[in-house]
N, C-alpha and C positions, 0 to 999 in steps of 0.2 A: 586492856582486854578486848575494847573493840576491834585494834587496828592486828590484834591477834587473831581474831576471828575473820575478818577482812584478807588476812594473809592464807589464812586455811584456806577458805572460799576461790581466792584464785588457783592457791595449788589445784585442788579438786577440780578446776576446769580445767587445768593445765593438764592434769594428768588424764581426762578423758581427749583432752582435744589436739593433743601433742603433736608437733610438727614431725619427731621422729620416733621410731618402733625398733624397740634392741628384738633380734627373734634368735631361738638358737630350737631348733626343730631337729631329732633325733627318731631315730626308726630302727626296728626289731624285725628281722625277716625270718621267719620258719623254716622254708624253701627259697633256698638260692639256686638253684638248678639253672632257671634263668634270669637270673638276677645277679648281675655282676657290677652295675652300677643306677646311683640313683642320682635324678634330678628333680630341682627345684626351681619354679618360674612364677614370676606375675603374670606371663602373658597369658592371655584367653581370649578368646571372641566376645566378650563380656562387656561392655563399655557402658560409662566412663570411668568403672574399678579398673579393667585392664591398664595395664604398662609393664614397659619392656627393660626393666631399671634391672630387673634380677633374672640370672638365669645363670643358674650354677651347676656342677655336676661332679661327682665325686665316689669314688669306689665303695664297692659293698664290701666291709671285711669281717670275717667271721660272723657275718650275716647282720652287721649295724653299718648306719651309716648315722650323718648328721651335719646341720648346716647351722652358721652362723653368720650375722650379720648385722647391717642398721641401714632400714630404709625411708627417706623423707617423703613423708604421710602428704606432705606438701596442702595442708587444711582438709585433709579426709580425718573421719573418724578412725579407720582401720584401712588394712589393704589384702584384698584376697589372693591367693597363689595356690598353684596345683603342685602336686607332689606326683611320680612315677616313676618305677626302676624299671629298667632294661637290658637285656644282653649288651648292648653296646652302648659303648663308649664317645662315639662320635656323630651323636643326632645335635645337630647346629641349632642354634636358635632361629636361623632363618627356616629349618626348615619343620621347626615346633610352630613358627607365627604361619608357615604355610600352611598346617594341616588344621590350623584355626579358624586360617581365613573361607577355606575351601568346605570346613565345618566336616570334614575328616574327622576330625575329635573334635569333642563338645561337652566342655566340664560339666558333670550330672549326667550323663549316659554312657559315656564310655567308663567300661569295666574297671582299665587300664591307668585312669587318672583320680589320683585325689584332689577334693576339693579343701582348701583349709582356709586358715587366715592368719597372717605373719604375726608370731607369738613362739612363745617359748609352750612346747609341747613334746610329746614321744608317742611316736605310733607303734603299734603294736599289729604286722600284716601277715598273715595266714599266707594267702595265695597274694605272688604279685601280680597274678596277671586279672586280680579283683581286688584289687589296693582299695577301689572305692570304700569295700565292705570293713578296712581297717580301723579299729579302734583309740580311741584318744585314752592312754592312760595314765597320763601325767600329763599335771599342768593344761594346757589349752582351750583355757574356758570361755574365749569366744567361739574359738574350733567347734566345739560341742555345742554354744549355742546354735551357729549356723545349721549344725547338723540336726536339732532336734526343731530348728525352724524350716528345715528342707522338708523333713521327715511331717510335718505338719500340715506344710502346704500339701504334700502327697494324700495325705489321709484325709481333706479335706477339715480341716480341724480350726474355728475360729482365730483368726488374729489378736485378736482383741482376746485372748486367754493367755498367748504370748507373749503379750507386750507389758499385761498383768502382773506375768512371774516374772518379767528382766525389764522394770521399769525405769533399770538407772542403767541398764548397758548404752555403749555406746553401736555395738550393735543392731541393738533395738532402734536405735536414735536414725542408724544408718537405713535402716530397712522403710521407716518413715519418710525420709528426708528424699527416699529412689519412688517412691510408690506416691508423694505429692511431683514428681517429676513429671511424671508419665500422663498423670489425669489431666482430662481434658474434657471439655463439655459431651464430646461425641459418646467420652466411657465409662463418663465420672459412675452412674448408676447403677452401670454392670458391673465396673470392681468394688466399689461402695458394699455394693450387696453382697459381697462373697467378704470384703477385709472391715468393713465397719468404716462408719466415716472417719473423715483425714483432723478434722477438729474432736472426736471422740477417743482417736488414739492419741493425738498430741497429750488431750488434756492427762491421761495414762501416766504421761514419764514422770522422772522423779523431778523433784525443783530443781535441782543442780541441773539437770539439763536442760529445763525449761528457761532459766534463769541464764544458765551461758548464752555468748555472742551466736555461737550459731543456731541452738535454740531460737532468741531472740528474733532470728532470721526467720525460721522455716516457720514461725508463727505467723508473722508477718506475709511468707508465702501463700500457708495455708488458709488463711482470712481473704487472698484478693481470689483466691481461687473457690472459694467459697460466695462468695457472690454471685448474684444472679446476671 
């Protein structure tokens, strides 16, 4: 029985902390008028979630499209990608990484791009040229967390209430792990005071992820940077 429960326990890490992510991401168009093809990409201006491993593109028929694939997580918890359709068929990846770098387009503001997270999901889009505004209707349940934690930060809405309701995402885990990145003596108390301390949200997650290696880790992070 122990060494059964000892087996469970690493799946359950494994399966939050998985080197690879099957996704197969499908989409619903209203209006095709000008939407004749859509693409899918990890790249953004974003770092260090950005990379440039996917970037696919593939015709709108009878107003669906859909992607699949397997991408190496390579020790991230998840990997974010944008989604957008367009009359054409021939925007390069070079020159997607271009309008990123030049901040031309900027996932979370422009109309034109969805923000997701590579998972098996289906979008459902009204207008393509406000994909943003598309809905998750199947499946995509970190997709939807992201969304209801963007939609948060907007509203100005506690952290520490989100982390409450998705204490075993890996999501969650991720959003923690970016935001003890960042802190630093000079802002620790300006973002402190808007997201809650970095030791009040850890203590938050569930064991399993406190308990895994890179849990383990970002404790260990958040304790030196916690010192005076």
């Amino acid at each position: 029985m122990k060494a059964l429960i000892t087996l469970i326990l690493i799946s359950n890490t494994y399966l939050v902390f998985a080197q690879d992510v099957n996704f197969n991401i499908q989409g619903r168009i209203e209006d095709t008028k000008n939407a004749k093809y859509a693409y899918l990409s990890t790249l953004s201006q974003r770092i260090p979630i950005s990379s440039d491993k996917i970037f696919m593109i593939t015709p709108i028929v009878d107003g669906k499209f859909g992607f699949q694939g397997v991408f190496d997580l390579q020790g991230r918890t998840y990997q974010q990608a944008c989604v957008f359709v367009d009359e054409r068929g021939n925007i390069s990846k070079e020159e997607l990484l271009s309008k990123f770098r030049k901040l031309v387009w900027v996932i979370g503001r422009e109309e034109n791009l969805r923000e997701i997270i590579l998972e098996d999901l289906t979008l459902d889009i009204d207008e393509p040229a406000k994909i943003i505004y598309s809905k998750v209707v199947e499946r995509g349940t970190l997709t939807k967390q992201l969304d209801e934690y963007n939609e948060n930060s907007r509203s100005g809405r506690k952290m520490l209430d989100f982390v409450k309701k998705y204490p075993d995402s890996p999501f969650t885990f991720e959003v923690i792990r970016s935001l003890t990145s960042v802190i630093v003596p000079a802002n620790r108390d300006r973002i402190e005071s808007k997201t809650g301390s970095l030791s009040g949200l850890y203590a938050l997650l569930s064991e399993r992820l406190k308990n895994s290696k890179e849990g383990i880790s970002l404790k260990q992070q958040i304790d030196k940077k916690s010192k005076p």
